[in-house]
C-alpha positions in Angstrom: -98.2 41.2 106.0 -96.0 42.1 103.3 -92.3 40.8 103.5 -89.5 43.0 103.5 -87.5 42.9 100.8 -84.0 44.5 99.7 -82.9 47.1 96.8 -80.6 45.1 94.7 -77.0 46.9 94.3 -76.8 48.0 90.7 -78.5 46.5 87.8 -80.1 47.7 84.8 -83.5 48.2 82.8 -82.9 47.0 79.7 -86.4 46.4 77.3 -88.5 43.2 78.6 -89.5 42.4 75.0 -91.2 39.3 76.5 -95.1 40.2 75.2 -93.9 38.3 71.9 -94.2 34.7 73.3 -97.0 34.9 75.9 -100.0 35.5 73.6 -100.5 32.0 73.3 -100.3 28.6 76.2 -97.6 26.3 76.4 -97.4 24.4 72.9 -96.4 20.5 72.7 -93.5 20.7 70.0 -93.8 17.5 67.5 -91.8 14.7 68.0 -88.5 14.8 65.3 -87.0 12.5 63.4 -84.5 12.2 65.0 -82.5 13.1 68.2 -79.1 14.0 69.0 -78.1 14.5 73.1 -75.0 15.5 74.2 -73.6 13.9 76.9 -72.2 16.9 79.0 -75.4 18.9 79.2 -74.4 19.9 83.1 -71.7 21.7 84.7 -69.5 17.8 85.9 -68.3 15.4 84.2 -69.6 13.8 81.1 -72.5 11.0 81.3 -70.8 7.6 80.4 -73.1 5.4 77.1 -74.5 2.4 78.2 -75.9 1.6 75.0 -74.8 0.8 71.8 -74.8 1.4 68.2 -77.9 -0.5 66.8 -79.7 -0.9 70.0 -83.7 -0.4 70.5 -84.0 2.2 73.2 -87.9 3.3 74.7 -88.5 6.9 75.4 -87.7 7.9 79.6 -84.8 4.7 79.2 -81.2 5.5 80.7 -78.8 5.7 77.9 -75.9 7.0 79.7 -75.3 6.9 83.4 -73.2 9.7 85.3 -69.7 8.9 85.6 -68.5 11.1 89.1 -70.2 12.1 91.8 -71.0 15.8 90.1 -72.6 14.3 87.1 -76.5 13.7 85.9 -77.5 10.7 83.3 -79.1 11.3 80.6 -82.2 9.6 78.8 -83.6 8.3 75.8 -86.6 11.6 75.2 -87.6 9.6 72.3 -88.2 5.8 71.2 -86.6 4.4 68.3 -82.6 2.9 67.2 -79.5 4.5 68.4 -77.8 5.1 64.9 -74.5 6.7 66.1 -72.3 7.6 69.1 -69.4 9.8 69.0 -68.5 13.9 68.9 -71.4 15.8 67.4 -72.1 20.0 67.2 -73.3 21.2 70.6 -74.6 24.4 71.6 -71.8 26.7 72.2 -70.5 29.8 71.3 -67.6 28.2 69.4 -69.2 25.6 67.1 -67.4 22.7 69.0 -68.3 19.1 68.9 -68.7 17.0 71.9 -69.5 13.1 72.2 -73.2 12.3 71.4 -75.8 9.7 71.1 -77.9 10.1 68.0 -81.4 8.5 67.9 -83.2 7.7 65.4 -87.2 8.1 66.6 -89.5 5.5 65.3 -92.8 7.7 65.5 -94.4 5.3 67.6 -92.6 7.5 71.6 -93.4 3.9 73.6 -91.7 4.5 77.0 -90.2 2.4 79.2 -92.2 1.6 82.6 -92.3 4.2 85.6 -92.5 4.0 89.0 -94.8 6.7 90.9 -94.3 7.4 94.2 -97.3 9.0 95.2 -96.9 8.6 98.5 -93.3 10.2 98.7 -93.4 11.0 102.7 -92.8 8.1 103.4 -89.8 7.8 101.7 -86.1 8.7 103.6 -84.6 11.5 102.3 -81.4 8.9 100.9 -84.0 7.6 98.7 -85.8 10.7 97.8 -82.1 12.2 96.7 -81.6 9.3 94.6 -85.1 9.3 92.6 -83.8 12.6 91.8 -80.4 11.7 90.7 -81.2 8.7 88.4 -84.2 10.9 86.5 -81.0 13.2 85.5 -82.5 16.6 86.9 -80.1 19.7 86.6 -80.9 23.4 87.1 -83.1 24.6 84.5 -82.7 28.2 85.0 -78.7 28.8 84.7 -75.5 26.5 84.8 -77.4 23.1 84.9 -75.3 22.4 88.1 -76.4 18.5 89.4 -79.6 19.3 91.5 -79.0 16.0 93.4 -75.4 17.3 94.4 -76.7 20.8 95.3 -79.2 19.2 97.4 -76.9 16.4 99.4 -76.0 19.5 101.6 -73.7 19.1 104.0 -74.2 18.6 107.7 -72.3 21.8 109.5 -73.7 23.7 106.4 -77.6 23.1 107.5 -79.9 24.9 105.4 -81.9 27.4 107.4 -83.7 28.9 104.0 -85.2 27.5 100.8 -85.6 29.9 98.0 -87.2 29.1 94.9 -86.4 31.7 91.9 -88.9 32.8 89.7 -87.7 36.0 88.7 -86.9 35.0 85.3 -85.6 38.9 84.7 -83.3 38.7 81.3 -85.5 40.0 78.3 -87.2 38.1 76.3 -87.1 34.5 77.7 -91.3 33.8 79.6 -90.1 30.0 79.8 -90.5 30.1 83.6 -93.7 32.9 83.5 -95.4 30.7 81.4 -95.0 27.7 83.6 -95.8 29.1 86.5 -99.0 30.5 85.2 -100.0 27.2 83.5 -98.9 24.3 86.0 -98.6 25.9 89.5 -99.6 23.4 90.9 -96.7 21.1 89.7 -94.0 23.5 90.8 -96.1 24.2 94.6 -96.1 20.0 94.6 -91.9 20.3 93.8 -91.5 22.5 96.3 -93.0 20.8 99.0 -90.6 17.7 98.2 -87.8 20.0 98.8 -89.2 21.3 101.4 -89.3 18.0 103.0 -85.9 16.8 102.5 -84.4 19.8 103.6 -86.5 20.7 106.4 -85.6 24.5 106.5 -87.1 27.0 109.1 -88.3 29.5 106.0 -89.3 29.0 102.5 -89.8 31.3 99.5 -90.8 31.7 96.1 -89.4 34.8 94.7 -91.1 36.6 91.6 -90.7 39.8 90.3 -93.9 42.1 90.5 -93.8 42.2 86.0 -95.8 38.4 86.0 -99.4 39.1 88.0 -100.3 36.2 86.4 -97.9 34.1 87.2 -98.1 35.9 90.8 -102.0 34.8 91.0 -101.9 31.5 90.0 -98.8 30.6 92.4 -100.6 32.1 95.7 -103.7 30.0 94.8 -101.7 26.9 94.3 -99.7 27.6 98.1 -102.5 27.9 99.7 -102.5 25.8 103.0 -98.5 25.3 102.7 -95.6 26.9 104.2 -94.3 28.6 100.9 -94.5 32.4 101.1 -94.5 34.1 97.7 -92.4 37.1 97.6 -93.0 39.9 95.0 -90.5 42.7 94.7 -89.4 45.4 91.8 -88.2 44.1 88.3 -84.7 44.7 87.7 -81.8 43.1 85.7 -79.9 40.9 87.2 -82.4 40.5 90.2 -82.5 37.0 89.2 -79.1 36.4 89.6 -78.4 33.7 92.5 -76.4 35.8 94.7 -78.8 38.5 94.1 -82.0 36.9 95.0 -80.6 36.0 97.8 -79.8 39.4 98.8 -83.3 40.8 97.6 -85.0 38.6 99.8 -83.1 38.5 102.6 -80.6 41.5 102.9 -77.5 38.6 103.2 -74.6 38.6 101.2 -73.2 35.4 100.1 -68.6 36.2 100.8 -66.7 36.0 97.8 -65.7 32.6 97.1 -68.1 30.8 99.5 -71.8 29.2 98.4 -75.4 29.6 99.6 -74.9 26.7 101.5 -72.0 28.3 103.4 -74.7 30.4 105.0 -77.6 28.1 105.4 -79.4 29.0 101.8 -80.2 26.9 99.1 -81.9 27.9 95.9 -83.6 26.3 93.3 -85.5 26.9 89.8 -89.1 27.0 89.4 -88.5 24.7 86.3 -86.7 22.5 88.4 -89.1 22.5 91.1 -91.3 20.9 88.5 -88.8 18.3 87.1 -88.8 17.0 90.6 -92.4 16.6 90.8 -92.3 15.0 87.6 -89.6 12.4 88.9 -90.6 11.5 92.2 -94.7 11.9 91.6 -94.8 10.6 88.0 -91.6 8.9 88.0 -90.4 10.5 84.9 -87.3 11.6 84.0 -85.7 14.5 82.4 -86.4 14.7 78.6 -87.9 17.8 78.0 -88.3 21.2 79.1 -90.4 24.8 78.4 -88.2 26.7 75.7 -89.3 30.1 74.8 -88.9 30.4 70.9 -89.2 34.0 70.5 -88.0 36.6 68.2 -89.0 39.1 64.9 -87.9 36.0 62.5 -90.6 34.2 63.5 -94.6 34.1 62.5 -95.7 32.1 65.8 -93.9 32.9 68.5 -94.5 31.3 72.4 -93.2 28.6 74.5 -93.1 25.1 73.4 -93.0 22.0 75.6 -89.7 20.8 73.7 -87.5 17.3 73.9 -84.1 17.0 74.8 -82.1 16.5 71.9 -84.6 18.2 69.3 -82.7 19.9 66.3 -82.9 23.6 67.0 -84.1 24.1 63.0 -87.1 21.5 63.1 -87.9 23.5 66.6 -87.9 26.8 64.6 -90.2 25.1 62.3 -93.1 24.8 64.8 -92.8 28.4 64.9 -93.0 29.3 61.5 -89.4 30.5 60.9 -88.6 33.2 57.8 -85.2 32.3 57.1 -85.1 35.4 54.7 -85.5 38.1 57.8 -83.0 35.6 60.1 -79.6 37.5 60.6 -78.7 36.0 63.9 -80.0 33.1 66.2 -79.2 33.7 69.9 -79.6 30.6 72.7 -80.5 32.1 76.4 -81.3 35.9 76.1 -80.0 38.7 75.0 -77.6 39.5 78.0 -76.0 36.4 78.5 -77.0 34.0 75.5 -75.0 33.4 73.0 -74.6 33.4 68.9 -75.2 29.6 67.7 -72.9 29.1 64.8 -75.5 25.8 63.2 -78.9 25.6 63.3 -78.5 21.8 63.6 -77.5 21.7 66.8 -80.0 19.9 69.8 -81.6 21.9 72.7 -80.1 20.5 75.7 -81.4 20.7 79.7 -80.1 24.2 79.6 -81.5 25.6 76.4 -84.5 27.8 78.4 -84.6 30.4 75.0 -83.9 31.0 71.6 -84.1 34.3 69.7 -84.1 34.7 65.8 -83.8 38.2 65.4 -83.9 40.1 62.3 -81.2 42.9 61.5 -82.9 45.8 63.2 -84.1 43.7 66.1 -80.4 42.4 66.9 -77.7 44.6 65.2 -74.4 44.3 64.8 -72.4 45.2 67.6 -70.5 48.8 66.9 -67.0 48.9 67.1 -65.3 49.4 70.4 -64.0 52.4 71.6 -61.2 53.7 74.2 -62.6 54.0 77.9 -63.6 57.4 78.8 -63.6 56.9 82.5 -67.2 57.2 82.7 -67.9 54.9 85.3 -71.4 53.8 84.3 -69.8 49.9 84.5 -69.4 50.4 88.1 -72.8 51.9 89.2 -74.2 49.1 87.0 -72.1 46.2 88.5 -74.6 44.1 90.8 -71.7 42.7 92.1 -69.9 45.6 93.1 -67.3 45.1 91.1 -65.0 47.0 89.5 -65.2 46.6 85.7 -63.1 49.0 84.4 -59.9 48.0 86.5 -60.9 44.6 85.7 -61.0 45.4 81.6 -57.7 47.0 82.2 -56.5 44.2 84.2 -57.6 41.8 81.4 -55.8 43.4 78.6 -52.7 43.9 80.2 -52.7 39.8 81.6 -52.6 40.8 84.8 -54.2 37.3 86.0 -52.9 37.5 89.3 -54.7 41.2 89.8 -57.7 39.9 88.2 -57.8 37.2 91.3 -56.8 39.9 93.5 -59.8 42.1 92.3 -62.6 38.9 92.5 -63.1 38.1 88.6 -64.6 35.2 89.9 -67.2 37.0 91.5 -68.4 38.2 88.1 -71.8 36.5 87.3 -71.3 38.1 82.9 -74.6 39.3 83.4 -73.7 42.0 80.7 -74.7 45.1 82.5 -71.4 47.0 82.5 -71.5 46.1 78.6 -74.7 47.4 78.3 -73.9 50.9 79.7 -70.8 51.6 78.4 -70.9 54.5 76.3 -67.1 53.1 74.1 -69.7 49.7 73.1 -66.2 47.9 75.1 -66.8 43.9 75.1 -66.1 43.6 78.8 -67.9 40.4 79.3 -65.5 39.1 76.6 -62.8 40.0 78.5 -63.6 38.9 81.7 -64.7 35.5 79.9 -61.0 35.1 78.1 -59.5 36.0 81.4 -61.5 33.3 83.2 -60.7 30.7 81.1 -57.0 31.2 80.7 -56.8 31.4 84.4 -58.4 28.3 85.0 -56.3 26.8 82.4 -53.5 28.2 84.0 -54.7 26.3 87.2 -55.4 22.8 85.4 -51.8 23.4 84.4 -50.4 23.6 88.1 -52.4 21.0 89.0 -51.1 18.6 86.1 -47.6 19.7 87.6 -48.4 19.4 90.8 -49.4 15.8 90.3 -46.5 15.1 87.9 -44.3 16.4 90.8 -46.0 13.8 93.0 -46.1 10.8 90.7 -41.6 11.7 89.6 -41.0 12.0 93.4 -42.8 8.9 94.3 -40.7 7.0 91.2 -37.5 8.3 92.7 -38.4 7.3 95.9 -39.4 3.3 94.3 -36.2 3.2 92.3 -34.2 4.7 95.3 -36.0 1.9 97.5 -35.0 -0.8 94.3 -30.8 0.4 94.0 -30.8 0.1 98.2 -32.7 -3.5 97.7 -29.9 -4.2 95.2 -27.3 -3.0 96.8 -28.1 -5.4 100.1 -28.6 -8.2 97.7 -25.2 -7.5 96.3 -23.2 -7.2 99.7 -25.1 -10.2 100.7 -24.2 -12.3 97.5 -20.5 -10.7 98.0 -20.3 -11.8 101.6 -21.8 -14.8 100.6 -19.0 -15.7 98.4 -16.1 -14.4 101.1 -17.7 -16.8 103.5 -17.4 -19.8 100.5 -14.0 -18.1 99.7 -12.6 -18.9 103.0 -14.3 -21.8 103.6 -12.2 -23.2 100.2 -9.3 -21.8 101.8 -9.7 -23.7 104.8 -10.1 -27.1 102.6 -7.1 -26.4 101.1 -4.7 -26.1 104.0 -6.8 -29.1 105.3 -5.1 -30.8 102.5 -1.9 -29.9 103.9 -2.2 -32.8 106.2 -3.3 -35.6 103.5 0.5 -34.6 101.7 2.6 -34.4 104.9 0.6 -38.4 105.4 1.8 -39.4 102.0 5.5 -37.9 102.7 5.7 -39.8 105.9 4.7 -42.9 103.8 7.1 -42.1 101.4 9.7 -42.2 103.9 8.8 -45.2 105.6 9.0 -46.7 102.3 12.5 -45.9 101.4 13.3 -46.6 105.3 12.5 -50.1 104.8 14.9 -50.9 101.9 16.5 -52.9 104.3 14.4 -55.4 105.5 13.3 -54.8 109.5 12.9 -57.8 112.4 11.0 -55.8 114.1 7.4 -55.7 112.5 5.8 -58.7 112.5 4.4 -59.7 109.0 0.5 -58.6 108.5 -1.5 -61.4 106.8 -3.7 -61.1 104.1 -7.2 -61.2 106.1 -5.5 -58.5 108.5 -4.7 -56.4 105.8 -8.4 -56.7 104.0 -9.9 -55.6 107.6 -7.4 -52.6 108.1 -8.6 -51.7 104.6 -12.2 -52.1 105.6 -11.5 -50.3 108.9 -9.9 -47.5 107.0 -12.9 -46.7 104.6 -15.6 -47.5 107.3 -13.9 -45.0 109.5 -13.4 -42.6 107.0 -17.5 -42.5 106.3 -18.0 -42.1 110.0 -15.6 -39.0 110.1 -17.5 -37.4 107.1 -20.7 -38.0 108.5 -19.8 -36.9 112.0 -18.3 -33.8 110.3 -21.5 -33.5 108.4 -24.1 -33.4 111.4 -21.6 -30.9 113.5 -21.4 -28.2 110.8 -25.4 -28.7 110.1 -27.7 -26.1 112.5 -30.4 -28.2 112.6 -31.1 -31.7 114.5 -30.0 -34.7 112.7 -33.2 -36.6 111.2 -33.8 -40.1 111.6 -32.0 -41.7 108.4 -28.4 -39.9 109.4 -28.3 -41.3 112.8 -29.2 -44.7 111.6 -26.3 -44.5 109.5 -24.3 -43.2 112.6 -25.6 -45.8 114.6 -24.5 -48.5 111.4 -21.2 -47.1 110.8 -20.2 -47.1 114.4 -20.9 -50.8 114.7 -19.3 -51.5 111.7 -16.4 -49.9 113.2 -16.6 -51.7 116.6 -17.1 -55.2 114.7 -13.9 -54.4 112.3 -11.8 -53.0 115.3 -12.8 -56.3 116.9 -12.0 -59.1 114.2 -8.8 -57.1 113.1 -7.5 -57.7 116.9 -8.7 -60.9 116.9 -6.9 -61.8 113.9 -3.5 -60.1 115.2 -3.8 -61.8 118.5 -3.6 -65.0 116.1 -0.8 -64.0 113.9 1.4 -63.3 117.6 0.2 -66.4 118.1 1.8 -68.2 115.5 4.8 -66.3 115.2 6.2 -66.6 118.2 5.4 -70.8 117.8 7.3 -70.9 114.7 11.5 -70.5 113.8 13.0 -66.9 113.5 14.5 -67.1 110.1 15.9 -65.0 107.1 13.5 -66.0 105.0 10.7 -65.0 107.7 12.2 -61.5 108.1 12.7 -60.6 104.4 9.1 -61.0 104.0 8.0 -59.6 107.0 9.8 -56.4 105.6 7.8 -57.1 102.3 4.9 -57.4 104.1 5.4 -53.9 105.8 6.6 -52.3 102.4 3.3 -53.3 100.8 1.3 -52.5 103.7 2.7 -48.3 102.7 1.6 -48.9 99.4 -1.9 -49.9 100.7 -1.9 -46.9 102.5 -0.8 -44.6 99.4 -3.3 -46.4 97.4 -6.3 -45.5 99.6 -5.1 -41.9 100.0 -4.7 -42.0 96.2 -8.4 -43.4 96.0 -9.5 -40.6 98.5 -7.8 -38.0 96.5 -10.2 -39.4 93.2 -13.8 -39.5 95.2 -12.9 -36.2 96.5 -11.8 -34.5 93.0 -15.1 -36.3 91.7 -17.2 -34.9 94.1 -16.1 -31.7 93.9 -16.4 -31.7 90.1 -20.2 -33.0 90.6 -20.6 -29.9 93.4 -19.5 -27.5 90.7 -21.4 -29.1 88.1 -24.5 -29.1 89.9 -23.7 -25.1 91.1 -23.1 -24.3 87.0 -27.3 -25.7 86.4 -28.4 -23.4 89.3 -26.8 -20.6 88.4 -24.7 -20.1 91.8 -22.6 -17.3 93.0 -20.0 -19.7 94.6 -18.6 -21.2 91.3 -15.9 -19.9 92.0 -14.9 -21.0 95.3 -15.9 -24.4 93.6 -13.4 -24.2 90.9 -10.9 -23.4 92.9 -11.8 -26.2 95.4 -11.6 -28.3 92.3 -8.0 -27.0 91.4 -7.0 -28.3 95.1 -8.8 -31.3 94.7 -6.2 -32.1 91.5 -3.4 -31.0 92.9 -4.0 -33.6 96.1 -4.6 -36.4 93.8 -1.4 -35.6 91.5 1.1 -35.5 94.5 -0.9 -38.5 95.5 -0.3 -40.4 92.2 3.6 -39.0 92.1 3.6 -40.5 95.7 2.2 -43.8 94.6 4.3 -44.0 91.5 7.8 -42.9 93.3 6.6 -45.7 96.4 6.5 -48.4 93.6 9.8 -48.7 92.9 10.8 -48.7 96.2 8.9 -52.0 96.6 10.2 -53.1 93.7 13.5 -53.7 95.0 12.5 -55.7 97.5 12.1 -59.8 97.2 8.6 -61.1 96.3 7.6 -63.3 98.4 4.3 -63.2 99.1 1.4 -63.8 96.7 0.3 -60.0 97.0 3.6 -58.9 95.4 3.3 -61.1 92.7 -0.1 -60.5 91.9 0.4 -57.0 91.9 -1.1 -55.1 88.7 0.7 -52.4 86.7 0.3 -48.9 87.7 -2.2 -46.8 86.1 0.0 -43.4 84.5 -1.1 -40.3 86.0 -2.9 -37.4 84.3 -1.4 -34.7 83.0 -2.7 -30.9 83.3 -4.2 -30.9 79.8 -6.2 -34.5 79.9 -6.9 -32.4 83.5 -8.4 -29.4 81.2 -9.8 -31.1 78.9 -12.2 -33.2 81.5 -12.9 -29.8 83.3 -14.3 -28.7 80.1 -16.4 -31.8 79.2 -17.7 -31.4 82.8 -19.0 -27.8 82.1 -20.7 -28.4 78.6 -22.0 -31.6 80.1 -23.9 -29.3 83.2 -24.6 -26.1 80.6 -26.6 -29.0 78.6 -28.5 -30.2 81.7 -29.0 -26.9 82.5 -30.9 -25.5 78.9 -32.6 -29.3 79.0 -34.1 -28.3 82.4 -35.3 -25.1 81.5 -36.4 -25.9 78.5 -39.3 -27.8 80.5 -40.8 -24.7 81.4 -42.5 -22.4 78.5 -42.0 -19.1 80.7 -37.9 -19.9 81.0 -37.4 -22.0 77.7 -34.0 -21.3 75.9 -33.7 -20.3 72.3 -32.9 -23.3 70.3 -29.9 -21.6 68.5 -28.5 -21.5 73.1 -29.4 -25.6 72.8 -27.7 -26.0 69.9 -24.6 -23.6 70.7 -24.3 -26.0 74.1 -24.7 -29.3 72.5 -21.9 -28.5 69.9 -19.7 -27.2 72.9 -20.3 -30.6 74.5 -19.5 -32.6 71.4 -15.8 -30.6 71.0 -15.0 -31.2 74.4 -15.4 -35.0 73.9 -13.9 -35.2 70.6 -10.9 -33.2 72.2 -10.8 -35.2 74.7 -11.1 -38.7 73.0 -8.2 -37.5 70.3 -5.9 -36.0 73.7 -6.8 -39.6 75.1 -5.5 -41.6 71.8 -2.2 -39.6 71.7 -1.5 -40.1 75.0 -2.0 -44.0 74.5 -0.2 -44.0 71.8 2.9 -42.2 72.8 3.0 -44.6 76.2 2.1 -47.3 73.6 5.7 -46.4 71.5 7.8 -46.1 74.5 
């Protein structure tokens, strides 16, 4: 039973012209010198080299692997040295250049090892898909879209029909007649593979009813299978994708949706072939039928061809009169193109070339205005609107173009073909395509540069709050230090109202009193002792109460050691008074006794100025060490220590004016006790500028420390002329301070 088939929409018939190249069987073209193959010879992105300049390479070997997941690799298709990689002429209607790897054959085609898989079967259809993805198959009859993507169909798009185009219906290209007619059996055997990963409920070979051969010799070969050879009318574009598919069965694929969409796949008898060639054979793709045809040539046919091959040396094996060659065409005469070199390679698309004479191709007359004919339109396959769309197109109307479905346009030439004006409406619609995709990589670019400036405003926005914590932090920080140096310095309120006091009990006892007994030398050594071991206790005390955490072992030892100090001290120094009491109330009340009991008491203040005095310097020293070791860590409370400094001085001037104003005092009193007369001369006090000066030594002394410690690091090092700079600041601030020093001595030295 004969399967019904459906009249395709439009379409032309232009002369076949394809009795040139089928006199004579497939040919096996000669190997060339040399090989030149692009590495974009599929719709994807480019194959990325995995070779290099200089290397050996064996004929079927990987030289460049696909870089994306629609992209093919491409193969070595002779053996011999890579001589050069980079942009080389490609096929293409512009002349361009593309990258390439250039091979220079040694003659000798040794290939690399295969793996056959004759038993494919039993194989899982993840493995099958990748056999045919590392031998680099594309479509052979149109784009050269990825046949390994095209195949990885998706699981809510299952394919319910497999059709296999053999139409081949553009004049003058018998590539695919020829193989069907000669290796059948090779394309029935692809088929089947397909068939098999698929799994669809239907399959079929379409071929148009102008190949009987070919039509014989496929039927025979699918005997037995489940391949049903379809033979319909010839027409132009029948061969068209779109248009098969509606041929065979009456479906139309939506605009802007795939085969797939509606359970359909097709495929290429050529590429049906390549895929028993990859998975039977193990072979990859490195050659391909190519019909050399055309009045030019003496020999015209098909010639079994390899990638890469230099489109002159090819036109060679077909006896080529350059005289009668006024243009070379790749693809056919509807949709091929002009080649500007004849040096350029035959790639995995290349199914056709043409070198056709002046009266076989002329030159295109000059176009004409639009009479409104409307032959485009009856001719459209797609049922398109060609004259809008020319209209559309000159006028840049891209967003009317869209409207009307360029897209949809397969440039299969037939509204060009008809029109009476010779209009270039293909051109058009090609120019219009590829500014509007332009104008879409364009949005896209500004899309993502939209993305990528947002997402940086959003970082540095995230950076300024960061800072802007760390700031209030750091400022709060310092208010808490600020306060906290506040709160020192009216704690030294009480240290001067203590030295006042003493100051006025020294004056008070002028006149020597009866009342006080007089303290001995051993009680006076354990007050001091008590004082000094008390004081340690108090720091420490206040030390573990302001810290959050528990006190460790080694500060409550020293608790537990400076409390019993304490105890033993409080102890003796009442033991020793209970003696004194003792012995004064055994012995005479007399004047003598008194006066120095009054002694006694005056130099027991002074004792008390002079540890306050000696407070005042270990507390000024330790806040200059807290502020030098703040200036090597680069601190943000300097200045709370400065100024903690600044208190620190003032407490130990008023104790030194208390001191000196005390001494005096004492003076006037009679000596009589050894302590008195022992007594050595007071030490003058500093004045604000000796003050200054040691401030400054103090800071070039840390800025030093500080370079010398980061100059142990290579990643924070200083510059040498910083070291330098700090070590000279260091030196002047002693020097000043040694000179202030000398004048000072020697003014007090004069007086």
């Amino acid at each position: 039973m004969t399967r019904k088939t459906w009249p395709l929409t439009g379409g032309i018939h232009p002369p076949e012209n394809k009795h040139q190249s089928t006199q004579q069987p497939i040919k096996i073209a000669a190997l060339p010198d040399k090989v030149i193959l692009p590495l974009s010879q599929h719709i994807g992105a480019p194959a990325e080299p995995i070779v290099a300049v200089g290397d050996h390479v064996l004929t079927g070997q990987c030289i460049a692997r696909a870089n994306g997941f629609v992209s093919a690799p491409v193969h070595a298709s002779v053996s011999g040295t890579v001589t050069a990689i980079g942009p080389m002429p490609i096929p293409h209607a512009s002349g361009m250049s593309e990258p390439c790897i250039e091979i220079q054959s040694d003659g000798l085609d040794q290939w690399t090892s295969l793996k056959t898989n004759e038993n494919y079967p039993s194989l899982s259809a993840e493995k099958l898909l990748e056999i045919i993805q590392q031998a680099g198959i594309t479509g052979l009859g149109g784009a050269g879209f990825p046949t390994a993507v095209k195949l990885a169909a998706r699981a809510e798009s299952a394919i319910k029909t497999l059709i296999i185009n053999g139409t081949e219906c553009e004049p003058y290209i018998t590539a695919d007649d020829m193989l069907m007619r000669e290796r059948a059996d090779q394309i029935i055997s692809g088929i089947q593979i397909l068939h098999d990963l698929v799994k669809p409920t239907e399959c079929l070979l379409g071929v148009e009813d102008n190949k009987p051969e070919a039509i014989a010799a496929l039927k025979k070969a699918a005997e037995n299978t489940a391949i049903e050879i379809v033979v319909f009318p010839t027409k132009y574009p029948s061969g068209g994708e779109k248009q098969l598919i509606q041929i065979l069965t009456g479906k139309e694929v939506p605009s802007g949706s795939l085969p797939a969409d509606i359970g359909i796949l097709c495929q290429n008898v050529g590429t049906a072939a390549a895929i028993h060639d990859a998975v039977i054979l193990g072979k990859p793709l490195i050659s391909r039928i190519t019909t050399i045809t055309g009045e030019a040539l003496q020999q015209p046919g098909n010639f079994e061809v390899r990638l890469g091959t230099p489109v002159d040396f090819l036109l060679e094996q077909a006896s080529l009169h350059s005289e009668q060659l006024a243009r070379l065409v790749m693809g056919g005469p509807m949709m091929g193109f002009t080649l500007q070199s004849l040096t350029v390679p035959v790639i995995k698309t290349t199914n056709c070339l043409i070198a056709g004479t002046q009266t076989e191709l002329p030159p295109v007359p000059p176009a004409q205005s639009c009479i409104r004919c409307g032959h485009c339109a009856e001719a459209c396959p797609v049922s398109l609107l060609p004259q809008q769309l020319f209209w559309f197109a000159q006028g840049k109307e891209y967003a009317q173009l869209q409207h009307h479905n360029l897209f949809d346009c397969i440039e299969c030439g037939a509204c060009a073909y008809v029109c009476p004006s010779h209009i270039p409406l293909v051109q058009y619609y090609r120019g219009a395509k590829g500014i509007i995709r332009q104008q879409e990589l364009m949005q896209q670019k500004a899309a993502q540069s939209k993305q990528r400036f947002e997402a940086r405003q959003e970082r540095l926005a995230k950076e300024a709050a960061a800072k802007e914590a760390k700031r209030k932090a750091n400022a709060e920080k310092a208010a808490r230090l600020k306060a906290a140096a506040a709160e020192k310095a009216s704690s030294n309120e009480q240290p001067k109202q203590e030295i006042q006091a003493a100051l006025e009990r020294a004056k008070a006892k002028k006149t020597p009193s009866k009342s006080r007994p007089q303290l001995s030398a051993e009680q006076k050594e354990l007050k001091i002792q008590l004082a000094m071991v008390s004081a340690q206790l108090k720091k420490l005390q206040r030390s573990m109460e302001q810290s959050e955490s528990t006190p460790d072992a080694k500060q409550q030892k020293d608790l537990d050691r400076l409390q019993q100090q304490q105890q033993s001290l409080e102890k003796a120094l009442a033991e020793a008074t209970s003696n004194e009491t003792d012995q004064a109330s055994s012995s005479s009340e007399s004047s003598g006794s008194s006066s120095s009991s009054e002694g006694a008491n005056t130099g027991q203040d002074l004792k008390v100025l002079q540890i306050k005095l000696a407070q005042a310097k270990a507390a000024l020293k330790k806040a200059e060490r807290a502020y030098a070791s703040a200036a090597e860590k680069n601190a943000a409370d300097q200045d709370a220590l400065k100024a903690d400094i600044t208190n620190k001085q003032a407490a130990l001037t008023e104790a030194e004016q208390a001191l000196a104003k005390a001494k005096p005092s004492v003076a006037e009193q009679p000596s009589h006790s050894k302590e008195a007369t022992s007594k050595k001369p007071k030490k003058p006090p500093l004045d604000e500028k000796t003050k200054t000066l040691k401030i400054q030594v103090a800071m070039a002394k840390a800025q030093l420390r500080k370079l010398n410690k980061l100059a142990e690091h290579a990643d924070t090092a200083p510059s040498k002329e910083e070291v330098e700079a700090a070590e000279k600041a260091f030196s002047e601030a002693e020097t000043a301070l040694a000179e202030h020093q000398q004048q000072t001595s020697s003014s007090l030295a004069d007086v």
